[in-house]
N, C-alpha and C positions, 0 to 999 in steps of 0.2 A: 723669896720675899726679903726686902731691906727696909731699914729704917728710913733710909735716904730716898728712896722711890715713894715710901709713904709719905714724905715731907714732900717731894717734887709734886707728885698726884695732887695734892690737896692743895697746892700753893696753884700749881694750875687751875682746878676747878674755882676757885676761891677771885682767880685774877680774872677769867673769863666770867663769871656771874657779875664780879665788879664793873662791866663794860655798860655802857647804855646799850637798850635792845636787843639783848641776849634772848635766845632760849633757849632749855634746856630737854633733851628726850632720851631715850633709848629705841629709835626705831628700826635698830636691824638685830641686835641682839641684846638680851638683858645685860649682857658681858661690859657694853660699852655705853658710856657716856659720849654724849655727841651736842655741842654746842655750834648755835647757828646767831647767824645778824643777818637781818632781812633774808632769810630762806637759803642760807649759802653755808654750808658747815669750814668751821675755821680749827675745829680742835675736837680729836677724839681720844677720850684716856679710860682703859682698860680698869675691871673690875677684877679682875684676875689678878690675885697675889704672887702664884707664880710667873706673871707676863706682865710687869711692870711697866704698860707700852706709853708714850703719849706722843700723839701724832699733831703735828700744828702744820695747818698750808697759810703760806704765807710767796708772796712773790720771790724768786730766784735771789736775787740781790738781797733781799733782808736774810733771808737764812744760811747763806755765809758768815753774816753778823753772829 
């Protein structure tokens, strides 16, 4: 666990909540937050201290950026 994965987590969940028509669940395990816009998940970030994970799908070209 880091200081800096706590600051990233949060800054993510925090930027995604700020979106218009967000929502927010846990529907595959209590472990993960899973944020969706109109029914499509764009970001999943780990409750697990020791697995600081956060996943964003985003199309090929932006995530080079």
């Amino acid at each position: 666990m880091s200081a800096a994965g706590d600051r990233l987590q949060d800054t993510a969940r925090q930027a995604a909540l700020a979106l218009p028509g967000v929502s927010h669940g846990r529907p595959f395990t209590p472990e993960l937050d899973v944020y969706k816009v109109v029914g499509k998940v764009f970001l999943i970030v780990t409750d697990n201290p020791d697995e600081q994970i956060i996943t964003v799908k985003c199309e090929p070209d932006y995530a080079r950026a």
